[in-house]
C-alpha positions in Angstrom: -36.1 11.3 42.2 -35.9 14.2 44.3 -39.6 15.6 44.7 -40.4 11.8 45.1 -37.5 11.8 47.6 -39.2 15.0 49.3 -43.0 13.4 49.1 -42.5 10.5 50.7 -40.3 12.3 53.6 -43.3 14.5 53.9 -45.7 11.4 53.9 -43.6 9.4 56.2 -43.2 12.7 58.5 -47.1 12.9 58.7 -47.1 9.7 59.6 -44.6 10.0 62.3 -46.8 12.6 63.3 -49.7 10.7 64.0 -48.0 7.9 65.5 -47.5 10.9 68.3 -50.7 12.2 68.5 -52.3 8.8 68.9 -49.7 8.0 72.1 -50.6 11.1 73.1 -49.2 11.3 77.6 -47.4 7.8 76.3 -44.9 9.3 74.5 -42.4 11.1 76.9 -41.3 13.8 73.6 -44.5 15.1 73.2 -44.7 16.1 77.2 -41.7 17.9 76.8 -42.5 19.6 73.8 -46.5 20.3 74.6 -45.5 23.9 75.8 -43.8 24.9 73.0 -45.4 26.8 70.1 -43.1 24.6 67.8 -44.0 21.3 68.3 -44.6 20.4 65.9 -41.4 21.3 64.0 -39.8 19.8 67.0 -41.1 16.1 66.6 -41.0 16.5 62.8 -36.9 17.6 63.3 -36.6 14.3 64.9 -37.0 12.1 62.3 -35.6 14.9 59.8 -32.0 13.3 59.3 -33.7 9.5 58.4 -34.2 9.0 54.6 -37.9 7.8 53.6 -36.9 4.5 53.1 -35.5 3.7 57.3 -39.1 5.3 57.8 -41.0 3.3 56.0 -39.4 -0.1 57.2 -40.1 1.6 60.7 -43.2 2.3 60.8 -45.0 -0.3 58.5 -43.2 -2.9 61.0 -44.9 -0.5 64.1 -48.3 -0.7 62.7 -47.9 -4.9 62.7 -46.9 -4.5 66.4 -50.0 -1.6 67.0 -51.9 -4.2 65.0 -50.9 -7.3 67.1 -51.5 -5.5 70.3 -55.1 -4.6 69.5 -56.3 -7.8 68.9 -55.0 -9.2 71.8 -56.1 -6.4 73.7 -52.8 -4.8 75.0 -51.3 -1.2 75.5 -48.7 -1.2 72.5 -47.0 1.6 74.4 -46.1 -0.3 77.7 -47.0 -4.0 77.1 -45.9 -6.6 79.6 -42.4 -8.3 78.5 -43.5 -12.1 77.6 -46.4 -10.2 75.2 -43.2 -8.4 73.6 -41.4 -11.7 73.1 -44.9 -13.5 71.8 -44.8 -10.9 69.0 -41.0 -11.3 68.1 -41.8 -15.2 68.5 -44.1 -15.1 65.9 -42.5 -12.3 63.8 -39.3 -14.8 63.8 -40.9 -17.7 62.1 -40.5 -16.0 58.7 -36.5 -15.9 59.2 -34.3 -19.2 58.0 -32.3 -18.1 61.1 -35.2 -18.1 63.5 -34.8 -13.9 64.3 -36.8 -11.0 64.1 -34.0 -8.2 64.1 -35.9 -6.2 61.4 -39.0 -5.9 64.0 -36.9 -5.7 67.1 -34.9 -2.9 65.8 -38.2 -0.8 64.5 -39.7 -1.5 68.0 -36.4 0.2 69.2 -36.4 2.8 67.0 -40.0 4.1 67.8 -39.6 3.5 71.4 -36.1 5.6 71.8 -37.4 8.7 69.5 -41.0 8.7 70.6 -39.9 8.0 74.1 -42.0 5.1 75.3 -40.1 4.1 78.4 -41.9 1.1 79.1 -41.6 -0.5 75.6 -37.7 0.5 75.6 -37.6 -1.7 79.3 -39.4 -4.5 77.7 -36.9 -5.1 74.6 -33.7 -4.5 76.6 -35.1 -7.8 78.7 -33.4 -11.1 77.9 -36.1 -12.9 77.1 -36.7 -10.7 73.7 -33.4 -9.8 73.1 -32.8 -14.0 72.5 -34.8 -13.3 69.3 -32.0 -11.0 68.0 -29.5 -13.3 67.9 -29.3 -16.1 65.3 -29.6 -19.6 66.7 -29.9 -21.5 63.2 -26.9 -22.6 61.0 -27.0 -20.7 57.8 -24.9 -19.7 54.8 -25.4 -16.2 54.0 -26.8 -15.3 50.8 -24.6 -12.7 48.7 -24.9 -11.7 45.5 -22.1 -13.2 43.0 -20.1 -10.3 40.8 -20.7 -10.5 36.7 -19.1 -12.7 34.6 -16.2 -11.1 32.5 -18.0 -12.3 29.8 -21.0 -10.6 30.3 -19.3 -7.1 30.2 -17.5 -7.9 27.3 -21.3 -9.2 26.1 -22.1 -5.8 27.3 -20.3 -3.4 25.5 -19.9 -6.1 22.4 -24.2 -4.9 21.7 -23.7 -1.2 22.5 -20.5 -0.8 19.8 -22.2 -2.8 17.4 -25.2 -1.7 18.1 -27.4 -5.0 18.3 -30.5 -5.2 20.2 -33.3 -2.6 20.3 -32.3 1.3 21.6 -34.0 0.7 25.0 -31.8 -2.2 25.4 -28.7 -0.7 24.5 -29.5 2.3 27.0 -30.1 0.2 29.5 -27.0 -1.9 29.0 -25.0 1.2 29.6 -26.2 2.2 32.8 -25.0 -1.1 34.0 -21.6 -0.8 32.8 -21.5 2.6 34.7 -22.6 0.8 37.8 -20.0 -2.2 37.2 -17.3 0.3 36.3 -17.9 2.8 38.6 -19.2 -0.2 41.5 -22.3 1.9 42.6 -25.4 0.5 44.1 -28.5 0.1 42.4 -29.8 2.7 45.0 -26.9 5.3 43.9 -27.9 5.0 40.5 -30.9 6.0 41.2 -29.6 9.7 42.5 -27.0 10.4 39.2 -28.9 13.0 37.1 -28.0 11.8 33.7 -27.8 14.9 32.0 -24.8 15.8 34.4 -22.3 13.6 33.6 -19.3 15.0 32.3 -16.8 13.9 29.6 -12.7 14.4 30.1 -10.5 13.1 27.9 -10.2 9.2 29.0 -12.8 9.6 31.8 -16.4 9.7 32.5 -17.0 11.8 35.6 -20.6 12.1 38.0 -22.3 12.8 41.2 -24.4 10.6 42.9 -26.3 13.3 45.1 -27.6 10.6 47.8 -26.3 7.5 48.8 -26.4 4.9 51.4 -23.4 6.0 53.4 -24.4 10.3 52.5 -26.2 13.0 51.9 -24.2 15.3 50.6 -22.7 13.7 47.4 -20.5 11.0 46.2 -18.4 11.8 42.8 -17.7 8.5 41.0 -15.6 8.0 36.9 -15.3 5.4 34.9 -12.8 4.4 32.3 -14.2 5.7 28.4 -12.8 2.4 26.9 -13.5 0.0 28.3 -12.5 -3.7 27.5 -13.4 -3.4 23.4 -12.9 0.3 22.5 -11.4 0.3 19.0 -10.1 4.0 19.1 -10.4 6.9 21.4 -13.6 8.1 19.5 -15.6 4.6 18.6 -16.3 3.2 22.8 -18.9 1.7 24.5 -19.2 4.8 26.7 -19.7 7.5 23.4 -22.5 5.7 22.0 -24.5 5.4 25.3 -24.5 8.9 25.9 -25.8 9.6 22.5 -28.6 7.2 23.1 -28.7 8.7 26.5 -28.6 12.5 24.8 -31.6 11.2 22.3 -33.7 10.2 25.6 -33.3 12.9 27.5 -34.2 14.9 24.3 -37.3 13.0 23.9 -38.0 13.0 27.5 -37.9 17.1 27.7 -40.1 17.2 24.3 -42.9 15.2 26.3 -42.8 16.7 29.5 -40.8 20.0 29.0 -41.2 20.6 33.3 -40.0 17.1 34.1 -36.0 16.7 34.3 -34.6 13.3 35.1 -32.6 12.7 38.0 -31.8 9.5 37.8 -29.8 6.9 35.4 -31.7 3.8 35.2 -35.1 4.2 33.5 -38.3 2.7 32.7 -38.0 3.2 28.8 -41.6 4.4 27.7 -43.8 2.2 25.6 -41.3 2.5 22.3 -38.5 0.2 22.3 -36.8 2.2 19.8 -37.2 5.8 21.1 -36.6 5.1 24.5 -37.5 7.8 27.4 -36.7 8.2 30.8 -40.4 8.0 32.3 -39.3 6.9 35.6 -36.8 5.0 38.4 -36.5 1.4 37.5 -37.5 -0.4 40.5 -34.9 -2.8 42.1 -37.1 -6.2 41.0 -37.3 -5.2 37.5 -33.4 -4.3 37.9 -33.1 -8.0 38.7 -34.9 -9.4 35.8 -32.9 -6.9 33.5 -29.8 -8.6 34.9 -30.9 -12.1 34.9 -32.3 -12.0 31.0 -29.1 -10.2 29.7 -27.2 -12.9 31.2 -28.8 -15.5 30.0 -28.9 -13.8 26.5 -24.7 -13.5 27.2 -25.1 -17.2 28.2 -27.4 -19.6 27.7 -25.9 -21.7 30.7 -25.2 -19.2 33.4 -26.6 -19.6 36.4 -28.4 -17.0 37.5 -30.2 -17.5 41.5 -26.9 -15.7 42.9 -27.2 -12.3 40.2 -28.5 -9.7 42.0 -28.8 -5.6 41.8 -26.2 -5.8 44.2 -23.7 -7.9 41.6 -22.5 -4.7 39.2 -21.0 -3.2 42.1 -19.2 -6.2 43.7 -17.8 -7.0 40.3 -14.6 -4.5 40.0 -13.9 -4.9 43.5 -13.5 -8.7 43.4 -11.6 -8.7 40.1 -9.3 -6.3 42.1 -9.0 -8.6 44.9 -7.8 -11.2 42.4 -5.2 -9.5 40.9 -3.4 -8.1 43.7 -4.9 -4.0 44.2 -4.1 -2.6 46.9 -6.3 -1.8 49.8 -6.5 1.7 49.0 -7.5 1.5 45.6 -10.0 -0.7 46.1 -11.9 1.5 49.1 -11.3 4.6 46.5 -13.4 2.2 43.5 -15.9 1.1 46.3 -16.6 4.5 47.7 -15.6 3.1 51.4 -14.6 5.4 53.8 -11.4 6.0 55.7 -11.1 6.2 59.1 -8.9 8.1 61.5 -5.9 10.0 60.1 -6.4 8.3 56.8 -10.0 10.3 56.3 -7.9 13.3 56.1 -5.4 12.4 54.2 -8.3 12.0 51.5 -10.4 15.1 52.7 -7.5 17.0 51.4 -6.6 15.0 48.5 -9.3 17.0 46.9 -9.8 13.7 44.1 -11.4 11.0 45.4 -11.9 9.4 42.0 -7.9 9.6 40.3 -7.2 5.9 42.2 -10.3 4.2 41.2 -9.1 5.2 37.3 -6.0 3.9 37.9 -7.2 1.1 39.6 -9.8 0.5 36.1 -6.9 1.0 33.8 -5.2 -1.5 35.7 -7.9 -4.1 35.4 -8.2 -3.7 31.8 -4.8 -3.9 31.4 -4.1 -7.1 33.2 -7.3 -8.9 31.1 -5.8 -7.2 27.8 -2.6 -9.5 29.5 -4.2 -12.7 29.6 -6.2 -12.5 32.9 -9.4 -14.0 33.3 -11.2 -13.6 36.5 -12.9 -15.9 38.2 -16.4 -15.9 40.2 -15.4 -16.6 44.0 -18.7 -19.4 45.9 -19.2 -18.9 49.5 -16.8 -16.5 50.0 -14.0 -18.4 48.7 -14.8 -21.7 50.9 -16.1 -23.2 48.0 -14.5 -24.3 44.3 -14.6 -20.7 42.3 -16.9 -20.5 39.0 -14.7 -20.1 36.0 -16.1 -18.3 33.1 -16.7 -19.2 29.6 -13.8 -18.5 27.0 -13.4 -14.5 25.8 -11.4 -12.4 23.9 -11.4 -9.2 24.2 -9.8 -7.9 21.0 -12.6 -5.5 19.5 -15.2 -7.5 18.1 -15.2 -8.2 14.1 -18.0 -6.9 12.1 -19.2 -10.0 10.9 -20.0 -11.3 14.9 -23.8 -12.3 15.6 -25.4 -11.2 18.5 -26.3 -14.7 20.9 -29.5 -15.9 20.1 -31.8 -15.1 23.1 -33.4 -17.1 26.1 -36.5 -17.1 27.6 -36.2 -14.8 30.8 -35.6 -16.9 34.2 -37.9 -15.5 36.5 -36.4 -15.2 40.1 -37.7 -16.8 43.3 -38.8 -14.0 45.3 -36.0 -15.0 47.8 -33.7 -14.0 45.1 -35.2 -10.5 44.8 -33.9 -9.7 48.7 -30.1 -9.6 47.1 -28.7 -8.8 50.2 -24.9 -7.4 50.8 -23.0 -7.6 54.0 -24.7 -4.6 55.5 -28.0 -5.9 55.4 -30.5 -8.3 57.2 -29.5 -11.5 57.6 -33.3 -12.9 58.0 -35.0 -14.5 55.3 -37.8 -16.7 54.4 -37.5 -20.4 55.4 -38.4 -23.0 52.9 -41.3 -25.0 54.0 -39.5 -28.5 52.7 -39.8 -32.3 54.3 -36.7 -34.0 54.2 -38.6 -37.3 53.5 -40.1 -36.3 50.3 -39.3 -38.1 47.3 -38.5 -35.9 44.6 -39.3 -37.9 41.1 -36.7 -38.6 38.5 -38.1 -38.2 35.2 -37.1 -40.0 32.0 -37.0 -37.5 29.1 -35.9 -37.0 25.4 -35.2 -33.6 26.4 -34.4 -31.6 29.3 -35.3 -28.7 28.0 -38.2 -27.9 30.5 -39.6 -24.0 30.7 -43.3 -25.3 32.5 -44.1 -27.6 35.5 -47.4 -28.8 35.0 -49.5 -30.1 38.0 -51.8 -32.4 37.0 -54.3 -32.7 39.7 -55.1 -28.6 39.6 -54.2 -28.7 36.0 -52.5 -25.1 37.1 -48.8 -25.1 34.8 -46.0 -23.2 37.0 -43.0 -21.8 35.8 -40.2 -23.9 35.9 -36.6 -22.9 36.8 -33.2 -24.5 37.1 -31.7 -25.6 40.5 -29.0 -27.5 42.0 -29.9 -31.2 43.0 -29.2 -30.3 46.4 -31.8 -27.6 46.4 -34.9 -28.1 48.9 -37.3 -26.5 46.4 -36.4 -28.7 43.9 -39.5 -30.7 42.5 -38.3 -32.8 39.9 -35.3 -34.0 37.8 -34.9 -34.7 34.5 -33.3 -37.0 32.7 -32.4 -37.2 29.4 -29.5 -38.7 28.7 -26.2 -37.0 29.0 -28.5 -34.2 30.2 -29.6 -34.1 33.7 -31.0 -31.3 35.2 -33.5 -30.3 38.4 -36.6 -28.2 38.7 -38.0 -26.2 40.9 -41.2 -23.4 40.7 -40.2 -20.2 39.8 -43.4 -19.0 41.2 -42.7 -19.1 44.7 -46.1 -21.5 44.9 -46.9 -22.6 48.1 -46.0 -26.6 49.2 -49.1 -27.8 48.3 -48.9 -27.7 45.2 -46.7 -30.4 45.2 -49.3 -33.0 46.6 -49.9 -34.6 42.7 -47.8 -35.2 39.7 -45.4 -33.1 38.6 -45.4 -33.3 34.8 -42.1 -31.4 33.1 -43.3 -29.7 29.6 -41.4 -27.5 26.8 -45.2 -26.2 26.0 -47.9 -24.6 27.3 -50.9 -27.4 26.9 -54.0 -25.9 25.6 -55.6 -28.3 27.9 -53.9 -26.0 31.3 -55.2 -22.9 29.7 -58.5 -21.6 32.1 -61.8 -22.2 30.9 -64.3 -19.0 31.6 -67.3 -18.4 30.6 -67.7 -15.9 27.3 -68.8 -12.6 28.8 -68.0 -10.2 26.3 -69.0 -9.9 22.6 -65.9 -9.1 21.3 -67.3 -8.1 18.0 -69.3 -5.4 19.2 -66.2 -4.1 21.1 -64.4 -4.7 17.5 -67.3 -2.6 15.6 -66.7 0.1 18.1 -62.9 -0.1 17.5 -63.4 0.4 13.8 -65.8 3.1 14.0 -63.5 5.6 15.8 -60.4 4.4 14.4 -60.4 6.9 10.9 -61.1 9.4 13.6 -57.9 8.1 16.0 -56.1 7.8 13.0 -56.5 11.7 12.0 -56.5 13.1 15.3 -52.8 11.5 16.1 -51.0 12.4 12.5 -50.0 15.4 15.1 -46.6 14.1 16.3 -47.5 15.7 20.3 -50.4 14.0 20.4 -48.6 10.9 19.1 -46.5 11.2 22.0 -49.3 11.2 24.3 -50.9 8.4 22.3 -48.2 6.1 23.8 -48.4 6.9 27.5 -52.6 6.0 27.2 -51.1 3.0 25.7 -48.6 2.0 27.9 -51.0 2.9 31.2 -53.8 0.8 29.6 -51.7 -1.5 28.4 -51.3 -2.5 32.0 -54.1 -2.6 32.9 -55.3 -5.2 30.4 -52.4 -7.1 31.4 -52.7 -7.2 34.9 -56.4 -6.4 35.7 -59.1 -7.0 32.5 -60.9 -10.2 32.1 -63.9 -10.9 30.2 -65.9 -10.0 33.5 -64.3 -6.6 34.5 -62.4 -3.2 32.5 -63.2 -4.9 29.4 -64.1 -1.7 27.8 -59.9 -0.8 28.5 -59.3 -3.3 25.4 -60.9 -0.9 22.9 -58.6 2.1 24.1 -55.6 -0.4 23.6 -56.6 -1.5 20.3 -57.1 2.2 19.3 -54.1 3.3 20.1 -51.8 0.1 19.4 -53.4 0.2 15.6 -52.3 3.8 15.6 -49.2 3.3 16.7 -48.1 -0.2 14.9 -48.2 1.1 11.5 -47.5 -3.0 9.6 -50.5 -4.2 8.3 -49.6 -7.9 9.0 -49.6 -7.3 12.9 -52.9 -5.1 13.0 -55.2 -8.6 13.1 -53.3 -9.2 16.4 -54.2 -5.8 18.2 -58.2 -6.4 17.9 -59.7 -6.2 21.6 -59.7 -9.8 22.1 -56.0 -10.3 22.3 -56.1 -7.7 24.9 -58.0 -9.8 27.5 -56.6 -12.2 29.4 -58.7 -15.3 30.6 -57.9 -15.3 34.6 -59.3 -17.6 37.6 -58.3 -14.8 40.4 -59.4 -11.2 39.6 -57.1 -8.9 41.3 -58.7 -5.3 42.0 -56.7 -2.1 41.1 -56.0 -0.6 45.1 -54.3 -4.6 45.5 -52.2 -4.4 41.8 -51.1 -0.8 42.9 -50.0 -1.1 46.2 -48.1 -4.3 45.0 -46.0 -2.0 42.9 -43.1 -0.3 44.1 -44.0 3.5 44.6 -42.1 5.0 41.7 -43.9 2.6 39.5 -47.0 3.2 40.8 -47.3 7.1 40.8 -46.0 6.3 37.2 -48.8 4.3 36.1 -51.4 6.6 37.6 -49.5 9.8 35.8 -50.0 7.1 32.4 -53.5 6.7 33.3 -54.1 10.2 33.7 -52.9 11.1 30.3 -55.1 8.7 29.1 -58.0 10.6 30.3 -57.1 13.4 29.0 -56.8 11.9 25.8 -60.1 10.3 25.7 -61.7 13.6 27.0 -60.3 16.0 24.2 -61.8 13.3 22.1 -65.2 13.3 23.7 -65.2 17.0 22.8 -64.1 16.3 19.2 -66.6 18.0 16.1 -65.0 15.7 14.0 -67.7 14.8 11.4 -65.5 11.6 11.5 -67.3 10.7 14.6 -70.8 9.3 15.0 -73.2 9.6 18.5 -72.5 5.9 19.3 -68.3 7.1 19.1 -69.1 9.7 21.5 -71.1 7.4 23.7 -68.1 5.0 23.6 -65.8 7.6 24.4 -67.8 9.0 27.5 -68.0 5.1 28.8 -64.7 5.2 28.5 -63.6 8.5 30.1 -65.9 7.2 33.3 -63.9 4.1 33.4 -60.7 6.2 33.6 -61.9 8.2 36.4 -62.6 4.8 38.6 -59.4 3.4 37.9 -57.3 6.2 38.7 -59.3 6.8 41.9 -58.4 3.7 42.6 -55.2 3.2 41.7 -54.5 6.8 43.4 -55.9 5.2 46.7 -53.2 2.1 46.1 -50.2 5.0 45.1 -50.8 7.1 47.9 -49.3 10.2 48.5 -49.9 13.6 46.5 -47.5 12.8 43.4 -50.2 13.7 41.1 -52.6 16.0 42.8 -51.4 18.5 40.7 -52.0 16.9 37.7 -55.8 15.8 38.4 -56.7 18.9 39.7 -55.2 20.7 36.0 -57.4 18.6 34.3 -60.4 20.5 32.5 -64.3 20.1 33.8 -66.0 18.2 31.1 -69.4 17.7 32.7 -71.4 19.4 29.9 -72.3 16.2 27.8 -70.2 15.3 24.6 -71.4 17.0 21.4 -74.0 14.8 19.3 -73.7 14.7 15.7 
């Protein structure tokens, strides 16, 4: 997490840089800095103290305005005052309160460091300073804290080890963020391999975090709610599964250590890895599946990446902590004499453990906390029934749910230090939302049956001004909405509720691709595959082709385009999925998807977040080299038309990573690329 930390300063830096050099006499900080022969480091220092994140928000919301002001033809460095409060106009019809602080405050920003007078005049006026300051009614959007059920859910699967290993890692980092009440982002700066075991206490470092720079120690309670003895907790058998990862992880890539404590897993569900940050939107579906896996019924639109941390700190609230416990297990800061008074404490973590064994004791008690609506202005959520006696051997793990995918306002899962602004739902108050009579309510797809296009369906309130349609079956009544975030229109025809998928929804393209040829060439190479990966280190490498392919076929392949992509899947998935019944399943074909909008690779990478896309062009990259060693193979396995397959597919790989290096940006893998060995002497013919 750090070198990414570093590259992106460095690439934000640069870009601050020309930001400068295009203002050029503009910008007031370059006049008083053109004299010196360290200018540059000058304007660089600047910005130096601003983590890569405040820069990005900056300057992607300068080059709208930069943007804005070249197609109407206006200096963006001193444009007249109404132009200013056109832009925020505009900019503030994407807000449910009808603001644009997020652009107002980048347009500051710029304007105060790169010393654009003029600009700085035009936002201090009135007349764009009104679009700072709400003027729509609104209830803020928090995230909710867990359920006590869900923890106990939690750590039930990790002692009894139920569900696959990736799970069960995964499931611990979030009990170190709800016991410890760190941020997602916080998480994402605890090196893994640095946590430290005492006697009752796990103890860590997050090295960056919202609020510093320079480090914030954070424990956790070893128990938990259902530790059975000192030695059989939650908290031991995560860190053996974290131990094994790392293990596997250094085996791999032997340079690469992992700074951070909640992965991407690797392709093996089993022998989990830590390849990589999980972004904060898969960190929300994480949460939202295991919660519905905990519980069937929970709702889950107000679970966020912010809940783990909120969760401790309200159950404290609701037993009676006091104030100073609760900013010691929140990690707020004193101010005044009181900040001393815990400078020189020298433990900023003892209270938080008290305040945990506390908590545990009080629910050990009889205490069952509840899950606080609207801040307490509205009737509180009580949770299902749990005990929390250590779980008997016989229990069954809860059958799982289908995962609940989020509207993309859910994904913003704000806290109280962040924007307010939002996206405003495009709904008519006079629209007539259909009542549907059903045997069952159990509806997972919405299908439209004028664009025969089948949404995703999701579970609202009634009062909900997305909701499409309510079903009733009986005792059962429940109301819809897309889970797609698909625009209004879609609403202008009959919204049909469905348990299924109809074949007759499925898209209807035309046959481009002879899938038995592409089958032929599979089962050619494949003795050869097969040989060449009975080598556990190449086996290894074997499942990052797979997992960057994978993707690729997933997201990007249709019968049209990268078909040749499902041949390297179906290599290396028969390779890898050793049961005979499954290998029918892994033939090219099931690899394409049949898709009405091709989406090209720049677009599918820059729509990832960054971690996650230098991770797929890194996956890529191995792929490459895979499928060049193999191009150089003697094998007497191998036949000319192999090797012409192979070297069709190695000039694939070098398209798609351009590309999706061009959507990744930045020089994560330059490195890597330029290691890789010049195979332009042709491929060996047998």
């Amino acid at each position: 997490m750090y070198a990414l930390h570093q590259q992106l300063r460095t690439q934000h830096q640069f870009d601050w840089l020309q930001l400068l050099k295009q203002a050029g006499s503009y910008s007031e900080l370059i006049k008083s800095t053109q004299d010196s022969p360290n200018q540059e480091a000058h304007l660089i220092k600047i910005v130096a103290i601003f983590a890569p994140s405040t820069l990005a928000a900056y300057l992607k919301s300068w080059s709208l305005w930069v943007e804005f002001c070249h197609c109407h033809q206006v200096c963006p460095y001193s444009p007249p005052t109404v132009f200013l409060a056109d832009f925020l106009q505009v900019s503030s019809k994407r807000s449910s309160l009808g603001v644009a602080t997020a652009q107002s405050r980048a347009l500051t920003w710029v304007a105060k460091y790169a010393g654009f007078q003029a600009l700085l005049s035009a936002i201090q006026a009135p007349i764009t300073r009104a679009y700072t300051i709400p003027s729509e009614i609104s209830v803020r959007k928090e995230a909710a804290p867990l359920p006590l059920s869900f923890v106990v859910y939690l750590e039930s699967c990790i002692l009894k080890e139920l569900g696959t290993a990736a799970d069960r890692l995964l499931m611990g980092s979030l009990l170190v963020l709800i016991w410890s009440s760190l941020r997602w982002s916080d998480a994402l700066w605890v090196t893994p391999s640095a946590l430290t075991e005492d006697v009752d206490v796990i103890r860590g470092i997050a090295a960056r975090t919202k609020t510093t720079s320079r480090g914030m120690p954070f424990a956790f309670v070893k128990s938990g709610l259902l530790a059975t003895s000192a030695q059989v907790t939650w908290s031991t058998k995560w860190l053996n599964l974290v131990r094994q990862a790392l293990q596997r992880t250094s085996e791999i890539f032997p340079d690469f250590t992992p700074d951070f404590l909640i992965p991407m897993c690797g392709p093996s569900v089993d022998h989990p890895m830590f390849t990589a940050p999980m972004p904060r939107a898969h960190g929300v579906l994480l949460l939202r599946r295991l919660l519905l896996e905990a519980n069937k019924d929970a709702s889950v639109l107000s679970i966020g990446v912010h809940s783990p941390k909120v969760t401790l700190l309200s159950w404290a609230r609701q037993i009676g902590a006091s104030e100073e416990a609760r900013m010691a297990q929140g990690h707020h800061r004193q101010s005044g004499a009181r900040s001393n008074v815990a400078l020189y404490g020298r433990d900023d973590v003892h209270p938080a453990v008290q305040l945990q064994h506390q908590i545990i004791q009080r629910i050990a008690s009889g205490f069952r906390p509840v899950i606080p609506l609207l801040r307490g202005g509205a009737k509180p959520v009580l949770d299902k029934p749990v005990s929390v006696a250590p779980p008997t051997e016989d229990a069954t793990p809860l059958a799982q749910t289908q995962l609940c995918l989020p509207h993309s306002d859910d994904l913003a899962d704000t806290d109280s230090g962040e924007s307010e602004t939002g996206l405003a739902p495009d709904v008519q108050d006079e629209m007539e939302v259909p009542v549907i009579q059903a045997a069952s309510a159990d509806c997972l797809f919405l299908l439209n049956t004028a664009s025969t296009i089948a949404h995703v369906a999701a579970v609202c309130d009634e009062s909900d001004p997305y909701r499409v349609v309510t079903v009733d079956a009986g005792e059962v009544r429940k109301s819809f909405k897309f889970a797609c975030n698909v625009r209004r229109a879609a609403w202008d025809a009959e919204i049909v509720p469905a348990e299924t998928f109809p074949a007759k929804f499925r898209c209807q393209l035309i046959t481009m691709t002879d899938f038995a040829k592409l089958e032929a060439m599979v089962d050619s190479a494949l003795p050869f595959v097969r040989d060449w990966a009975s080598d556990e280190h190449r086996r290894a490498h074997l499942e990052i082709c797979l997992a960057g392919c994978a993707a690729v076929a997933r997201h990007l392949a249709s019968r049209f385009h990268w078909t040749l992509i499902s041949v390297l899947c179906s290599l290396a998935a028969k390779v890898l999925i050793t049961q005979e019944e499954a290998q029918s399943d892994l033939a090219p074909s099931g690899w394409i998807t049949d898709r009405t909008h091709p989406c090209s690779v720049v677009t599918f990478t820059l729509s990832l977040p960054v971690e996650q896309a230098h991770l797929l062009v890194f996956q890529l990259s191995g792929a490459l080299s895979v499928v060049t060693e193999w191009g150089q193979s003697r094998s007497p396995l191998l036949t000319p038309e192999d090797h012409l397959v192979f070297r069709h597919l190695r000039s694939m790989l070098f398209d798609l990573i351009t590309a999706a290096r061009l959507g990744a940006g930045g020089r994560a893998t330059d490195q890597l690329m330029d290691e890789l060995p010049n195979f332009g002497q042709p491929a060996p013919q047998e």
